[in-house]
N, C-alpha and C positions, 0 to 999 in steps of 0.2 A: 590438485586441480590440473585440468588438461591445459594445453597450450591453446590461443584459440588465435589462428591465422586470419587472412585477411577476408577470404572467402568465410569464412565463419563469421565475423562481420557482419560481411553484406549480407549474409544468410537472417543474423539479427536485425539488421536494420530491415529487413524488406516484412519481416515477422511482426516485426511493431507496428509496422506502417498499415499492414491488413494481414491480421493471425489466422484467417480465413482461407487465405489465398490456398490452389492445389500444391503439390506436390509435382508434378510436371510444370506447373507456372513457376511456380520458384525455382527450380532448376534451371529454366530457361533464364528465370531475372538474373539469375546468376552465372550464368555458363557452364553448370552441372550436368551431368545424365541423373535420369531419375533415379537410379540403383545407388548408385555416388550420393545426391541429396538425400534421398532416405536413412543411408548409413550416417551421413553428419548428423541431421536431426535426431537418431536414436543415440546419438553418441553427446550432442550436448544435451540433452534430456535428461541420460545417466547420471551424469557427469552434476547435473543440479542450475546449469547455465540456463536452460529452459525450464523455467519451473512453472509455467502450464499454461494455459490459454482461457480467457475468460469473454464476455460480451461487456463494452463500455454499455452501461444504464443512464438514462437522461435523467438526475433525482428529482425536477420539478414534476417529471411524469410519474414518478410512483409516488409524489406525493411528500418530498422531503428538500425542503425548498432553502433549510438552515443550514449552512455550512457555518460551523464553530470550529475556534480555535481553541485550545484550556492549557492554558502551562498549569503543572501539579505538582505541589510542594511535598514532601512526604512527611512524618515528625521522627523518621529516624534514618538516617544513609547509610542502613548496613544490609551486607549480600542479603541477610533473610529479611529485612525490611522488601528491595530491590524483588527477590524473588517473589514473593507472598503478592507482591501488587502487578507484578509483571505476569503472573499465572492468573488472577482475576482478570484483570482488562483482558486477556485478549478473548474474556468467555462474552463481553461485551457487545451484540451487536452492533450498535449505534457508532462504534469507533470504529473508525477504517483505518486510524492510524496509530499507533504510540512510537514514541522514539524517546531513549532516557539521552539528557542533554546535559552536556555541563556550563555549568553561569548559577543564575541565581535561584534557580528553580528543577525538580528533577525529569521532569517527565511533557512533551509537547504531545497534544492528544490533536486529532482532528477527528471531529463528529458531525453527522450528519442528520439531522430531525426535522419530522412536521414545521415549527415553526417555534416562537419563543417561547411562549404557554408549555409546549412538550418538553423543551431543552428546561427549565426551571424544573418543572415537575425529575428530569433526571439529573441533573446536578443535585437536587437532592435527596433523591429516593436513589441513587446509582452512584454518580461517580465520588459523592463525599462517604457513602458507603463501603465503597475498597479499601484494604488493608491499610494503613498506616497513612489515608490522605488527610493532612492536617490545613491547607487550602490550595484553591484554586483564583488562577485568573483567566475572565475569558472573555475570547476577542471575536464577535460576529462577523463574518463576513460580508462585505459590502455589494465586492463583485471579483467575480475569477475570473482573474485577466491569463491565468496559463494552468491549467491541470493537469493534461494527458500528453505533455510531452513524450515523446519516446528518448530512453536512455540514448546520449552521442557516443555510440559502440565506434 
């Protein structure tokens, strides 16, 4: 991994803040010339530090209003248990997230659907369907009091 300086930093913080911004704006939020910012930006891009730019989506406007939580138990803790379910989820759409966790359960999923009638329907047509899941528990969301923070680079 590269070293990432202070200016590389701010270079990420200002990225997070609007991924939009030009390339002469950012130079300038930064104190860069534009030939200078462009070489950083391809340089932590390479490097895997920037790993890509997307648009935030409001999910009440597409239509997907259920933020769930599901911790997922497996019936076996071994690497090819681990692999076999780690390569189904992420063919998953509805999941935006997995993280294998240690405590009392393996796997913290966050999903995103229609509403509860849909999330039943895929809890069990979907996610009691993946490799080795022997149960789940899941925690609806009430309200999101913090989502999009940007990482404190």
């Amino acid at each position: 991994m590269t070293e990432i300086d202070r200016i590389d930093r701010r270079i990420l913080k200002e990225l997070q803040l609007d991924g939009r911004v030009t390339n002469a704006e950012l130079a300038q939020r930064v104190g860069l010339a534009p030939t200078s910012m462009s070489d950083r930006l391809k340089r932590l891009q390479a490097h895997g530090i920037i790993t890509g730019f997307a648009a935030r989506v409001d999910p009440k406007s597409v239509g997907l209003e259920l933020l769930v939580l599901v911790e997922v138990s497996l019936d076996k803790t071994t690497p090819d248990a681990f692999d076999k379910f780690a390569k189904a989820v992420r063919k998953v759409p509805e999941v935006l997230e997995c993280h294998m966790v240690a405590g009392g359960f393996d796997y913290l999923l966050k999903a995103r659907l229609a509403g509860m009638s849909q999330y039943r329907s895929f809890l069990g047509d979907v996610l009691l369907t993946l490799p080795g899941v022997s149960e789940t528990r899941t925690y609806p969301v009430m309200e999101e009091v913090k989502s999009d923070g940007p990482l404190p680079v």
